[in-house]
C-alpha positions as CSV (number, residue, x, y, z in Angstrom):
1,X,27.4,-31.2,-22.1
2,X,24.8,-29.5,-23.7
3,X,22.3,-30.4,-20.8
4,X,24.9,-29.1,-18.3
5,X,25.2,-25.4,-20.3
6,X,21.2,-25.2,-20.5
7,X,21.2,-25.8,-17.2
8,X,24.0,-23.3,-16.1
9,X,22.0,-21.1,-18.5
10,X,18.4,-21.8,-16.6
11,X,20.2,-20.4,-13.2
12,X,21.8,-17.8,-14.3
13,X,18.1,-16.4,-15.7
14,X,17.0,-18.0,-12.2
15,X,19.5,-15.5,-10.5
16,X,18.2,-12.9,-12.6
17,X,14.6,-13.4,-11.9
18,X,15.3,-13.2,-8.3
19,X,17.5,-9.7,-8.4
20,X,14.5,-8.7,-10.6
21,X,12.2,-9.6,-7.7
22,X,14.1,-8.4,-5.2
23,X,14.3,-4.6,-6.7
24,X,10.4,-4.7,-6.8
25,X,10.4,-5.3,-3.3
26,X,12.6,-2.6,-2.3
27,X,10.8,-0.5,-4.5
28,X,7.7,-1.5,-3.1
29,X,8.5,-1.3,0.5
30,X,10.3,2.3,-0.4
31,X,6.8,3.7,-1.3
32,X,5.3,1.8,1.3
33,X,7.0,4.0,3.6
34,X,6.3,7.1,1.4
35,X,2.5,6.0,1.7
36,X,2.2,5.8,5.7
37,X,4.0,9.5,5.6
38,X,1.3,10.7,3.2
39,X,-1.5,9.2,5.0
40,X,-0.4,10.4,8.3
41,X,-0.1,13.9,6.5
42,X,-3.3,13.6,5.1
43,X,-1.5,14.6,1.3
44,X,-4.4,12.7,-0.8
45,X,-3.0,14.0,-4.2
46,X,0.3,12.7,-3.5
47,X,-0.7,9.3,-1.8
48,X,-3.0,8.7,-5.1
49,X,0.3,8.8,-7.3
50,X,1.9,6.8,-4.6
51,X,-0.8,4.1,-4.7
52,X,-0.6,4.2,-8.5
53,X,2.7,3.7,-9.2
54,X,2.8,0.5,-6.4
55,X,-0.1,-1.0,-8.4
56,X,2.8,-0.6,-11.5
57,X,5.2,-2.8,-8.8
58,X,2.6,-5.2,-8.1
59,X,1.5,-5.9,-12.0
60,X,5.2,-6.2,-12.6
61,X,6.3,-8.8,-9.2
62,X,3.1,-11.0,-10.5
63,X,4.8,-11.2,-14.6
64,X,8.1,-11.8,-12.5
65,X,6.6,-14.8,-10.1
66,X,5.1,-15.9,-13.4
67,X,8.2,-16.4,-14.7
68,X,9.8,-18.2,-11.5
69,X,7.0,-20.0,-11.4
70,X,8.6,-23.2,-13.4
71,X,11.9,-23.1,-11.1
72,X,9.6,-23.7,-7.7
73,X,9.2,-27.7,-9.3
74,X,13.2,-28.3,-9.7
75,X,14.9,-29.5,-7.4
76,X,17.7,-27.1,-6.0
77,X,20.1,-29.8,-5.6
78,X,19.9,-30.8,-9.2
79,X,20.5,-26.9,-10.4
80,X,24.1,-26.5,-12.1
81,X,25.5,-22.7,-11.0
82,X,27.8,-20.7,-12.8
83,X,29.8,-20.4,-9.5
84,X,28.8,-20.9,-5.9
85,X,28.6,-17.1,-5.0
86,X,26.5,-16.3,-7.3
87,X,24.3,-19.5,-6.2
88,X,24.7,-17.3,-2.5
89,X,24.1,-14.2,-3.9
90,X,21.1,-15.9,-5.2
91,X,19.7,-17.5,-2.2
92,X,20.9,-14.0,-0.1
93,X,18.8,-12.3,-2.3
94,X,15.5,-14.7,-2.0
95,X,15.5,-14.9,1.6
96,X,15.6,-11.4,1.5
97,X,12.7,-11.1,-0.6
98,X,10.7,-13.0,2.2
99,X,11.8,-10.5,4.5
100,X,11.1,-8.1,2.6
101,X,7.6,-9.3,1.6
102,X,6.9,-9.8,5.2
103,X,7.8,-6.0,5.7
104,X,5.7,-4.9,3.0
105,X,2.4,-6.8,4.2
106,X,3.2,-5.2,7.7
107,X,3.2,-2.0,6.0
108,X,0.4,-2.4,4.3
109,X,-1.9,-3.3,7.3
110,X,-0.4,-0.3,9.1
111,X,-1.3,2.3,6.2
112,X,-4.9,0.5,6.3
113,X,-5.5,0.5,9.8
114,X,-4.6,5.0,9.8
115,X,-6.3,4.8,6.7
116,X,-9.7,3.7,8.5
117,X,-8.6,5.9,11.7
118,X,-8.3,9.1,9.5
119,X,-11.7,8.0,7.6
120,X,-13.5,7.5,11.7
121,X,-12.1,10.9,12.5
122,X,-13.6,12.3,9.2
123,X,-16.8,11.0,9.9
124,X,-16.8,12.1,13.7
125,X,-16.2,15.7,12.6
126,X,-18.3,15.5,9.9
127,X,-21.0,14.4,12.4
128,X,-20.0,16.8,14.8
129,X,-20.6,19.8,11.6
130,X,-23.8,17.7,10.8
131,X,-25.1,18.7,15.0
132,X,-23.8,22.1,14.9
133,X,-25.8,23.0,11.4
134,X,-28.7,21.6,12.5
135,X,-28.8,22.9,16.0
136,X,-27.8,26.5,15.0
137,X,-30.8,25.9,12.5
138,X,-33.0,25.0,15.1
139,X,-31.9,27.8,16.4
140,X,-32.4,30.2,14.1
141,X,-35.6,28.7,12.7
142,X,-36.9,29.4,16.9
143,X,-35.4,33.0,16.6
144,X,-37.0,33.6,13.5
145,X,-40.4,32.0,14.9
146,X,-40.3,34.0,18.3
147,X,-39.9,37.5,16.8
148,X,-42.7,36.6,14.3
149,X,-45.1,36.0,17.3
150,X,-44.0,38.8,19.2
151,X,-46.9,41.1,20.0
152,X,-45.5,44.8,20.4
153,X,-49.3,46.4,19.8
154,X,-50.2,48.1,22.9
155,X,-53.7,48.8,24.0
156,X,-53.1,51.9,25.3
């Protein structure tokens, strides 16, 4: 009996584990979506908070799979739950942390693909201020030259 209640007690810290998990992930996906508005809006301040308090998430899902990590080598068949809807709400909640997960990867490669647009656009105008300077110095340096040589002495 005693094997049967460590076990029972082993799933229902399993179940936990996972609605642990799956909070992260909305949380994560959440300020995913926050961080595609800021980059789009170009709100750097805000997307640095943003980007800090997902690193927070991350540090905290890698503790939690550290923790699941001993449950991945039982076998699911041999598990003892509490009650069979909270064995669905469990498995519910772990498929939708692969969805989830999914999402969030998706997002991420979206936010770094605008990322990498807005940086190309920066350097184009930058480039494009680099061209102007140089050609209104060029300018200016010719002006500057051509008066200088400018012979106004008559020989009347």
């Amino acid at each position: 009996m005693v094997n049967r209640m460590s076990n029972v007690t082993n799933t229902a810290e399993l179940a936990a584990l996972i609605g642990r998990k799956h909070d992260c992930l909305v949380q994560l996906r959440d300020l995913g979506k926050r961080q595609l508005e800021l980059v789009e809006s170009g709100d750097m301040p805000q997307l640095l908070k943003v980007l800090a308090a997902k690193g927070h998430l991350i540090a905290l899902l890698q503790s939690l799979e550290r923790e699941l990590e001993p449950y991945r080598t039982e076998e699911p068949e041999s598990r003892r739950w509490q009650s069979a809807q909270l064995r669905a709400d469990t498995s519910a909640k772990s498929t939708a942390c692969q969805t989830l997960l999914a999402e969030i990867i998706a997002q991420e490669k979206a936010a770094e693909g605008r990322m990498s647009h807005r940086r190309d656009e920066a350097a184009t105008r930058l480039q494009g201020a680099h061209v102007a300077a140089a050609a209104r110095n060029a300018y200016q340096s010719e002006h500057s030259h051509g008066r200088a040589m400018l012979d106004l002495s008559s020989d009347a």
